[in-house]
PyMOL Python script that loads the backbone (N, CA, C, O; Angstrom):
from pymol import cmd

cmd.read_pdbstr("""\
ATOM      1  N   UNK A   1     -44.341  29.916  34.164  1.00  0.00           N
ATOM      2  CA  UNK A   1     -43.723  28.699  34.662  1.00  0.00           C
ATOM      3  C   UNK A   1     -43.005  29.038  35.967  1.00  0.00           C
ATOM      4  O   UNK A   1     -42.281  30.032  36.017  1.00  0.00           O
ATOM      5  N   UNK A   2     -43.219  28.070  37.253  1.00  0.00           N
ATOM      6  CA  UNK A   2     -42.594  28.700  37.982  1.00  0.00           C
ATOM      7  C   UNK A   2     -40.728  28.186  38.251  1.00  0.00           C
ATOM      8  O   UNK A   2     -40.054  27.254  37.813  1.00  0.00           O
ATOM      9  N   UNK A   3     -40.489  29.130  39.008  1.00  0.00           N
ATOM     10  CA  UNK A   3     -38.944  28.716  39.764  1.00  0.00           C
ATOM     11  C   UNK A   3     -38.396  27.214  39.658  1.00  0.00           C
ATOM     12  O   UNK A   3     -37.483  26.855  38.914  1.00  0.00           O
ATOM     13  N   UNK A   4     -39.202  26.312  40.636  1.00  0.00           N
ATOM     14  CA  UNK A   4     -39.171  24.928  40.506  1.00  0.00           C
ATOM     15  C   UNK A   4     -39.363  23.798  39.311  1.00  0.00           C
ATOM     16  O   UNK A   4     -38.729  22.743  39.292  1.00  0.00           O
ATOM     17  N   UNK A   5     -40.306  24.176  38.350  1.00  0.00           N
ATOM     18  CA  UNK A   5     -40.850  23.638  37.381  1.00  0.00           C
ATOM     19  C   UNK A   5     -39.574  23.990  35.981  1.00  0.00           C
ATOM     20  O   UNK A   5     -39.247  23.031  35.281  1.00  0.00           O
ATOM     21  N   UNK A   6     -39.113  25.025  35.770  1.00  0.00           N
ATOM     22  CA  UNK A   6     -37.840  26.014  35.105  1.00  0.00           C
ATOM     23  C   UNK A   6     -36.573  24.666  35.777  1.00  0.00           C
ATOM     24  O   UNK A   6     -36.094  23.720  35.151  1.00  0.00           O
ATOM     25  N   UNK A   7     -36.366  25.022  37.047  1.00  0.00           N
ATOM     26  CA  UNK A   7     -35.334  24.050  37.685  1.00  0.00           C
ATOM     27  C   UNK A   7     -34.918  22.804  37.240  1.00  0.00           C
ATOM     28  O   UNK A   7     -33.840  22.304  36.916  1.00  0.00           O
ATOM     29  N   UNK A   8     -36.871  22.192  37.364  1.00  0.00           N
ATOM     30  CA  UNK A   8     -36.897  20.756  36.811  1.00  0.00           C
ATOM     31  C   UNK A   8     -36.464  20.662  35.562  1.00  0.00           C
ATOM     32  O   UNK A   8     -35.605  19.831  35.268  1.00  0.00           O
ATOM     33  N   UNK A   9     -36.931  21.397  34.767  1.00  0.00           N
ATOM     34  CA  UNK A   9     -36.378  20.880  33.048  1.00  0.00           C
ATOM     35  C   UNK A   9     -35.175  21.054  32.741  1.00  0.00           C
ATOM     36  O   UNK A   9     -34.678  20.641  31.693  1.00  0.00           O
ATOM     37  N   UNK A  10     -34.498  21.763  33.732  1.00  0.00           N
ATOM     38  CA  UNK A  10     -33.047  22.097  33.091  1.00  0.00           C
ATOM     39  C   UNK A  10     -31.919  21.169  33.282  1.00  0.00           C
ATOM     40  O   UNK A  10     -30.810  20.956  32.790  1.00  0.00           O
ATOM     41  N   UNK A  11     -32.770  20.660  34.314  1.00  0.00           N
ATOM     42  CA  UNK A  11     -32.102  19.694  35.466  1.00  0.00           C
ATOM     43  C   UNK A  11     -32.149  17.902  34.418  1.00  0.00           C
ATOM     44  O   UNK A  11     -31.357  16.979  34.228  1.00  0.00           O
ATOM     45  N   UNK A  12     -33.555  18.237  34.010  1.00  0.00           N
ATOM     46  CA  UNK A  12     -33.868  17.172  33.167  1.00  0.00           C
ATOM     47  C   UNK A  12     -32.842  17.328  31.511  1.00  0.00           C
ATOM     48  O   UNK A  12     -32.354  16.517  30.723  1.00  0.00           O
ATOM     49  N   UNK A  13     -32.892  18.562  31.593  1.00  0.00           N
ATOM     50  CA  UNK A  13     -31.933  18.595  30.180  1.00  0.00           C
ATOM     51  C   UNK A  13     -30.919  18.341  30.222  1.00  0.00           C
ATOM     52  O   UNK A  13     -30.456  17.759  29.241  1.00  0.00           O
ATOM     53  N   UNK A  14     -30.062  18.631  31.340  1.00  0.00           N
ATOM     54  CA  UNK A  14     -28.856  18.058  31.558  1.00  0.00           C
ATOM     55  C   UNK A  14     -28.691  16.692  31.387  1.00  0.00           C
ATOM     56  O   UNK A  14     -27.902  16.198  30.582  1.00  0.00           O
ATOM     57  N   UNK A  15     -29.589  15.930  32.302  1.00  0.00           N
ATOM     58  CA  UNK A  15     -29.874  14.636  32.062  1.00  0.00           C
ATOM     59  C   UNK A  15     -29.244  13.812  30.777  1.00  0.00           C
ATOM     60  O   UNK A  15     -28.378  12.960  30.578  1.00  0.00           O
ATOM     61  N   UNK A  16     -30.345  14.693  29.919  1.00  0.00           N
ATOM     62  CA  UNK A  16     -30.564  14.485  28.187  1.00  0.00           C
ATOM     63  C   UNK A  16     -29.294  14.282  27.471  1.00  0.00           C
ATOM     64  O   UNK A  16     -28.814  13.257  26.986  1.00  0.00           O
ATOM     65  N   UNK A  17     -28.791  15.687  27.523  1.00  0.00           N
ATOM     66  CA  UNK A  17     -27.673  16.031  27.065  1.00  0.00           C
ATOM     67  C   UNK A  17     -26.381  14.972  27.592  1.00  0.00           C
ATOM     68  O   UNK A  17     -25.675  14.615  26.649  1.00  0.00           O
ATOM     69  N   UNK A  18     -26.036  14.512  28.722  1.00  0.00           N
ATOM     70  CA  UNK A  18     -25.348  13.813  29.491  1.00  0.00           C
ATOM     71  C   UNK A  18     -25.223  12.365  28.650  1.00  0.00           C
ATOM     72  O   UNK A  18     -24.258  11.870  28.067  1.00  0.00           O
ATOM     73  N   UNK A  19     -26.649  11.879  28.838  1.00  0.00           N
ATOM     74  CA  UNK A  19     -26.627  10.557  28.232  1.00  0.00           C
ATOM     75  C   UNK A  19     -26.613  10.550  26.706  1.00  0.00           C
ATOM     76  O   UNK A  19     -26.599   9.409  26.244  1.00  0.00           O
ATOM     77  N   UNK A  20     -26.613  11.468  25.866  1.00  0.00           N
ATOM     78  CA  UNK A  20     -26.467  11.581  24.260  1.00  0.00           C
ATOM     79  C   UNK A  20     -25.276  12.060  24.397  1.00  0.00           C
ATOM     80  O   UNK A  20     -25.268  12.596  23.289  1.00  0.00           O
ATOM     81  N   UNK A  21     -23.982  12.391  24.940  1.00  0.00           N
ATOM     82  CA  UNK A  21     -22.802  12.583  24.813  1.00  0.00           C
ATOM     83  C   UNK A  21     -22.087  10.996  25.433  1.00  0.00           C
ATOM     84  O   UNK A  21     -21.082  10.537  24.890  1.00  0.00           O
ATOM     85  N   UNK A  22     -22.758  10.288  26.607  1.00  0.00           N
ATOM     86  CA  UNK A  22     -22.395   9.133  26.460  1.00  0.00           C
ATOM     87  C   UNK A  22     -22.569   8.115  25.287  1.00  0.00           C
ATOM     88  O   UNK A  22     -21.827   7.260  24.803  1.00  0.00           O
ATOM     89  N   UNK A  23     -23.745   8.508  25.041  1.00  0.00           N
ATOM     90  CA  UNK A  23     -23.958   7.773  23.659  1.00  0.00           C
ATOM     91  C   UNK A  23     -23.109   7.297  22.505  1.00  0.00           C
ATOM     92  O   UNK A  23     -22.756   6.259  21.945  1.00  0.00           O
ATOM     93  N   UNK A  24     -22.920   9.064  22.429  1.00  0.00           N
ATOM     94  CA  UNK A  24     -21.722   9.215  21.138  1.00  0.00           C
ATOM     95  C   UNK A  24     -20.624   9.115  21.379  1.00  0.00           C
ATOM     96  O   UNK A  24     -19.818   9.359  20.481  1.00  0.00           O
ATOM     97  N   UNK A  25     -20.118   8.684  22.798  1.00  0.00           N
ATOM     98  CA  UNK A  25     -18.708   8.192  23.128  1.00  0.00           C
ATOM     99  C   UNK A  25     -18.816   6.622  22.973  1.00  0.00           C
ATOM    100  O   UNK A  25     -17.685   6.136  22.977  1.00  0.00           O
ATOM    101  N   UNK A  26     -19.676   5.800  22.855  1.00  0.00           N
ATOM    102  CA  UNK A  26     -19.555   4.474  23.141  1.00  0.00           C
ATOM    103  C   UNK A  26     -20.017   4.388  21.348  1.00  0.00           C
ATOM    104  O   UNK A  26     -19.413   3.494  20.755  1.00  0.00           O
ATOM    105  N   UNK A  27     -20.478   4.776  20.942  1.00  0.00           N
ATOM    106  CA  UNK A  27     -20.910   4.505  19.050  1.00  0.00           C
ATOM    107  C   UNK A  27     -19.365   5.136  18.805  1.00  0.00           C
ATOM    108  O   UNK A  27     -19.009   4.565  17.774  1.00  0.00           O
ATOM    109  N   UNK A  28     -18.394   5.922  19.177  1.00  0.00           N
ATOM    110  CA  UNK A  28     -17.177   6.278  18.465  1.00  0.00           C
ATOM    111  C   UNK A  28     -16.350   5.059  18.698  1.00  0.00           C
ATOM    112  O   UNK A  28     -15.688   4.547  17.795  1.00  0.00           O
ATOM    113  N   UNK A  29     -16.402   4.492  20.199  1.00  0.00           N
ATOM    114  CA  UNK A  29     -15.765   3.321  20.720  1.00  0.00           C
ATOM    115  C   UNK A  29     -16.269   2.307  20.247  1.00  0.00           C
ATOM    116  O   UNK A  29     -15.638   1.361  20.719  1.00  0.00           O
ATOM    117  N   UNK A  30     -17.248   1.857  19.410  1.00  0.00           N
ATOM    118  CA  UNK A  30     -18.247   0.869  18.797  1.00  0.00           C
ATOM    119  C   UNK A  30     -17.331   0.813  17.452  1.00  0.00           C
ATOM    120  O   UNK A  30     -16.981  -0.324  17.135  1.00  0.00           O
ATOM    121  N   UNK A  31     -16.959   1.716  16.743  1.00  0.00           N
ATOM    122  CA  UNK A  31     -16.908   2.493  15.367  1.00  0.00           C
ATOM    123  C   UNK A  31     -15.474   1.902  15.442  1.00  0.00           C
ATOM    124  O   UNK A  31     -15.023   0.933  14.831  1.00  0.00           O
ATOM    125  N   UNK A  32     -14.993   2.552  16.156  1.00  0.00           N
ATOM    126  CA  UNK A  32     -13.254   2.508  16.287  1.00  0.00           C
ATOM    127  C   UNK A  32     -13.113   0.790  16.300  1.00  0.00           C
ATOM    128  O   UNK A  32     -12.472   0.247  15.400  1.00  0.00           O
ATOM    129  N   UNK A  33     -13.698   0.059  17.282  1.00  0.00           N
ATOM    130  CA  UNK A  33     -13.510  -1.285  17.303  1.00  0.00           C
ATOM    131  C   UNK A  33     -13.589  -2.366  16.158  1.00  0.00           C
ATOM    132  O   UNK A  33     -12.991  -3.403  15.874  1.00  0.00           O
ATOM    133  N   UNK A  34     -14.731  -1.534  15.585  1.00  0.00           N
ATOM    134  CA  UNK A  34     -15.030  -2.434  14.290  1.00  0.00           C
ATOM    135  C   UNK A  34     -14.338  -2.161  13.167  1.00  0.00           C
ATOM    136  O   UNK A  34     -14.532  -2.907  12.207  1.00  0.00           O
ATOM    137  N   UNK A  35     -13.365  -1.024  13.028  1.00  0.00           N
ATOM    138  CA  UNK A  35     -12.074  -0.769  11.837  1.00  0.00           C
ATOM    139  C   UNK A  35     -11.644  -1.243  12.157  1.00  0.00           C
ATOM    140  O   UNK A  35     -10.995  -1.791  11.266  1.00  0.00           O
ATOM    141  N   UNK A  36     -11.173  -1.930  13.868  1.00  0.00           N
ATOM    142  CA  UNK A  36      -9.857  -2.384  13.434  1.00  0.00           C
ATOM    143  C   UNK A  36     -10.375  -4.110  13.340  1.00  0.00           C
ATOM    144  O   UNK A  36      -9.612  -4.902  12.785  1.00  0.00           O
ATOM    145  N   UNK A  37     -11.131  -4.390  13.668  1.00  0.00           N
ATOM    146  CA  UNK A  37     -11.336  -6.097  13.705  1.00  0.00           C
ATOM    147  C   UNK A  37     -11.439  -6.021  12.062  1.00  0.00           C
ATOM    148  O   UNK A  37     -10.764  -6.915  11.554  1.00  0.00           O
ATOM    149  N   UNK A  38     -12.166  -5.115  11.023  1.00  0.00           N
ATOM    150  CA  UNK A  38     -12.205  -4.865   9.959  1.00  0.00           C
ATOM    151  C   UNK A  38     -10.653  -5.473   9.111  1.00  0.00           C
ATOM    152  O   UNK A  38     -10.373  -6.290   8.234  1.00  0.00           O
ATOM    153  N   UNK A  39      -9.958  -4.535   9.970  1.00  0.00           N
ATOM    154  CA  UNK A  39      -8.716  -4.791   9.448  1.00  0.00           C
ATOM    155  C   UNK A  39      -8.016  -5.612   9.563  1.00  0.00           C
ATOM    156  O   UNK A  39      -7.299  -5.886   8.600  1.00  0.00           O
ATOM    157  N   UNK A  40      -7.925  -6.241  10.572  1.00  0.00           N
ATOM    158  CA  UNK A  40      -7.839  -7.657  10.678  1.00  0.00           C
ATOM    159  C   UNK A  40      -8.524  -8.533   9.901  1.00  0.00           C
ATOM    160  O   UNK A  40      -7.857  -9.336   9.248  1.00  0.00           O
ATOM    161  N   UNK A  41      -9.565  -8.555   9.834  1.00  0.00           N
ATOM    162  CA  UNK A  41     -10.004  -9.607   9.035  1.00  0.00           C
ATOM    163  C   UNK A  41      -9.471  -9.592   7.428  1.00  0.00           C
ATOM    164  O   UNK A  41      -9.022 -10.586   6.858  1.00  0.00           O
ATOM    165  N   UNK A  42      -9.665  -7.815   6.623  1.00  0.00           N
ATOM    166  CA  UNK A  42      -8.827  -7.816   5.675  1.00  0.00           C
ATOM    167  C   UNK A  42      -7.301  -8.791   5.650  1.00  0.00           C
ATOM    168  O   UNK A  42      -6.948  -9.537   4.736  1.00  0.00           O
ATOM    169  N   UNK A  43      -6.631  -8.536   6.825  1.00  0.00           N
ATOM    170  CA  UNK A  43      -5.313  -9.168   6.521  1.00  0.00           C
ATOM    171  C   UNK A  43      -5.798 -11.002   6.684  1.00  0.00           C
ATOM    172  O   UNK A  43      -5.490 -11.889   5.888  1.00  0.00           O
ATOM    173  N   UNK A  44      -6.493 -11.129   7.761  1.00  0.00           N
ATOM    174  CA  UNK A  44      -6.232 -12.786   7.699  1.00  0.00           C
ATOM    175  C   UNK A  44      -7.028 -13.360   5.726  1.00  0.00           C
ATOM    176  O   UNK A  44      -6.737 -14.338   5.036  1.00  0.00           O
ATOM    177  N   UNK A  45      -7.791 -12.485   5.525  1.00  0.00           N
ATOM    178  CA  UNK A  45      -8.198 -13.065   4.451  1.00  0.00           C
ATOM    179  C   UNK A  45      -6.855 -12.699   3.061  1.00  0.00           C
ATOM    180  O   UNK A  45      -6.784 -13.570   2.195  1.00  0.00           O
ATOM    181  N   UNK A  46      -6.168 -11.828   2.958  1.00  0.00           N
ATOM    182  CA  UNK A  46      -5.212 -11.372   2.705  1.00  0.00           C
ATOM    183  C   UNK A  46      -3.983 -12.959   2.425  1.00  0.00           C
ATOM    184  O   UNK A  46      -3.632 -13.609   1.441  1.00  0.00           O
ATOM    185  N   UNK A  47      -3.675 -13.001   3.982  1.00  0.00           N
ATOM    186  CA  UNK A  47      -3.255 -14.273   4.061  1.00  0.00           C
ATOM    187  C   UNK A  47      -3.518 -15.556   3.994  1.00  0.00           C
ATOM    188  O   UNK A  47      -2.547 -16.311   3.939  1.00  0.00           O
ATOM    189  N   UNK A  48      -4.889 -16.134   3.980  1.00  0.00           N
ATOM    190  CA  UNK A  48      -5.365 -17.538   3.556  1.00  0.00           C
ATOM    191  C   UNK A  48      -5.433 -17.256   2.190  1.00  0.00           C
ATOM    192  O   UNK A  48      -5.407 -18.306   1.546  1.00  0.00           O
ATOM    193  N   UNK A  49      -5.537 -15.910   1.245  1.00  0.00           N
ATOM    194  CA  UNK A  49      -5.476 -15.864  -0.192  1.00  0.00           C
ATOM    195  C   UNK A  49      -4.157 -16.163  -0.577  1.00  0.00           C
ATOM    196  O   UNK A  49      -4.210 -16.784  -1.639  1.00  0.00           O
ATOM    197  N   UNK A  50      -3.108 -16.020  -0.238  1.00  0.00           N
ATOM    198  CA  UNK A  50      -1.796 -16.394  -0.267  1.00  0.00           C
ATOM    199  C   UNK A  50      -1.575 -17.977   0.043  1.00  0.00           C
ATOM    200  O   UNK A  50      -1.134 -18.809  -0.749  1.00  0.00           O
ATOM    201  N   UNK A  51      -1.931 -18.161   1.198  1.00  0.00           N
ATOM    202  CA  UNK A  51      -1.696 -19.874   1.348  1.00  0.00           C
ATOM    203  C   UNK A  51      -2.273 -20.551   0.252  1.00  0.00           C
ATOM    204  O   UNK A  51      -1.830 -21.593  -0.233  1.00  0.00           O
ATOM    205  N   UNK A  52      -3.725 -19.656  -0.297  1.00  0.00           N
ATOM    206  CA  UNK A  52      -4.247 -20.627  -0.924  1.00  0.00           C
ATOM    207  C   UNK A  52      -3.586 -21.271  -2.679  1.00  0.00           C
ATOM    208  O   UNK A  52      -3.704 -22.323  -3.308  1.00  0.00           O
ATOM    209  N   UNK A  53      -2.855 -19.875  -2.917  1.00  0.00           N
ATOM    210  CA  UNK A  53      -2.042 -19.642  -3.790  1.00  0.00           C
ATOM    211  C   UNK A  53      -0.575 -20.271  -3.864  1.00  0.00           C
ATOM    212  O   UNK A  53       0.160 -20.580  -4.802  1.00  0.00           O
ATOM    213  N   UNK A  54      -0.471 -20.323  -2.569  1.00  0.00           N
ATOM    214  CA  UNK A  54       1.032 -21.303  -2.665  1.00  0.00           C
ATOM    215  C   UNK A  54       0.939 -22.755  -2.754  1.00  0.00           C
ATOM    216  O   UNK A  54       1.616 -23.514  -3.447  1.00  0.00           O
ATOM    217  N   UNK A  55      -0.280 -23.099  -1.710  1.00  0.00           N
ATOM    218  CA  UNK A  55      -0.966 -24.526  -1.867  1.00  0.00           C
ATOM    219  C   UNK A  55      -1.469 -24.874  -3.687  1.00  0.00           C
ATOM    220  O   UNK A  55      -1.553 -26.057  -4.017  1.00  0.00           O
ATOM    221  N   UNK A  56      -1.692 -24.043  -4.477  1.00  0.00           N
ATOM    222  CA  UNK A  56      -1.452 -24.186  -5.694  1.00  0.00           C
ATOM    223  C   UNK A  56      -0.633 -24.632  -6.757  1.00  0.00           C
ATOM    224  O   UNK A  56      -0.690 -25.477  -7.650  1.00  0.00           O
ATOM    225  N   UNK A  57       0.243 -23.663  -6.297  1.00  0.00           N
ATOM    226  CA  UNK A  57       1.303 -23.729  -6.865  1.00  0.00           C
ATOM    227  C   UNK A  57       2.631 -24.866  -6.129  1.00  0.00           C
ATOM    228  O   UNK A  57       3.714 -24.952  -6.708  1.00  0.00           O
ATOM    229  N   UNK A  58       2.467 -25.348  -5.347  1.00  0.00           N
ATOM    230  CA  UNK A  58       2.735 -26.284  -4.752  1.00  0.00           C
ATOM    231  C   UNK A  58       2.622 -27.923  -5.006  1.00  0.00           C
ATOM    232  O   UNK A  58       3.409 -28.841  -4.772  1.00  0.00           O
ATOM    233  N   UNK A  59       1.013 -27.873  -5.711  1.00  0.00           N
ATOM    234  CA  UNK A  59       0.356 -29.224  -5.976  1.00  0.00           C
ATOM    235  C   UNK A  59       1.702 -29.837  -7.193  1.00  0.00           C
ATOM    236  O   UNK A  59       2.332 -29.298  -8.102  1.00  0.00           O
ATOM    237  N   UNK A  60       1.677 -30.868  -6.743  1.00  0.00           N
ATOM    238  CA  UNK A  60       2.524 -32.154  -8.764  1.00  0.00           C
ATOM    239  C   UNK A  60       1.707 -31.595  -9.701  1.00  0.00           C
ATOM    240  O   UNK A  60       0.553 -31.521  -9.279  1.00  0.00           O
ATOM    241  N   UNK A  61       1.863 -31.127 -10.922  1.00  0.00           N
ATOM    242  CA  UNK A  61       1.414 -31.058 -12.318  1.00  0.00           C
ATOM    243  C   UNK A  61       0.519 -32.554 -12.111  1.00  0.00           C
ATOM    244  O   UNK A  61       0.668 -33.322 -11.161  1.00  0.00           O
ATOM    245  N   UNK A  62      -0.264 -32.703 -13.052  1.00  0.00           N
ATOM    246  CA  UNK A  62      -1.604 -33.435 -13.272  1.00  0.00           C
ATOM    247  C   UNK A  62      -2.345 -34.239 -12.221  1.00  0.00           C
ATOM    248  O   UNK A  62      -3.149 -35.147 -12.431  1.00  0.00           O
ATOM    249  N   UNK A  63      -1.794 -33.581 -10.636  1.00  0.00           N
ATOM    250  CA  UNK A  63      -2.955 -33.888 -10.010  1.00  0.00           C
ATOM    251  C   UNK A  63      -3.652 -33.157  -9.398  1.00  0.00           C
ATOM    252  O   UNK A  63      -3.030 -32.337  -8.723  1.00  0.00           O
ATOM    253  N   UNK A  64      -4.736 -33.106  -9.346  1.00  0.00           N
ATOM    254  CA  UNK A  64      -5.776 -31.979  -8.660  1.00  0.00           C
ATOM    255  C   UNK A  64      -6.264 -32.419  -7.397  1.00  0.00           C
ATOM    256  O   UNK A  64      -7.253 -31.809  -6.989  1.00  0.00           O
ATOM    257  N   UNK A  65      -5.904 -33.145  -6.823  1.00  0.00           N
ATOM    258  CA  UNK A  65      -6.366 -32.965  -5.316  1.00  0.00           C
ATOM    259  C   UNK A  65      -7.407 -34.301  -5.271  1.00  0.00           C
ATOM    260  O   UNK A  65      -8.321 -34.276  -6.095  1.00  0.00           O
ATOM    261  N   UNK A  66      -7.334 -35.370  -4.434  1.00  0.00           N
ATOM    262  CA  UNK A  66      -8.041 -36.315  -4.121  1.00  0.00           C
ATOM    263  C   UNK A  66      -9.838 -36.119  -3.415  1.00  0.00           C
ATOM    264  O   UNK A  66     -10.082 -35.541  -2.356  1.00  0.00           O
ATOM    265  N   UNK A  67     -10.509 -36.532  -3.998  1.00  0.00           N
ATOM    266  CA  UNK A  67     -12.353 -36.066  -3.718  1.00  0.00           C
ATOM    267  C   UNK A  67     -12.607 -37.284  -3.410  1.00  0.00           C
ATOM    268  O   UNK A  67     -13.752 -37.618  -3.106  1.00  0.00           O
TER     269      UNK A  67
END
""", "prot")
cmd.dss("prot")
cmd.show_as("cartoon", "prot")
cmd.util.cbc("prot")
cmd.orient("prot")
């Protein structure tokens, strides 16, 4: 293989390597984003389970809500 051809692939591997370390910086930043919206969503559902529970317990005895 010569000088130039050796050059090229290494040159090309860098390449490689470059964009699969960007990769795995934007899937960690992908990853990270989606725990926390995760977690958020845990809490808002958290909290409409509570409203929904006070809105319960809230209602007059023998009426259930107008349909």
């Amino acid at each position: 293989m010569g000088e130039q051809a050796r050059t090229a692939m290494e040159h090309r591997a860098h390449e490689l390597q470059t964009g699969l370390l960007d990769m795995v910086d934007r899937i960690e930043a992908v990853r990270a984003e989606c725990e926390r919206l995760e977690g958020g969503n845990r809490f808002l559902q958290s909290y409409i389970g509570e409203l929904m529970q006070t809105s319960r317990v809230m209602q007059p005895v023998g009426r259930k809500g107008r349909r």
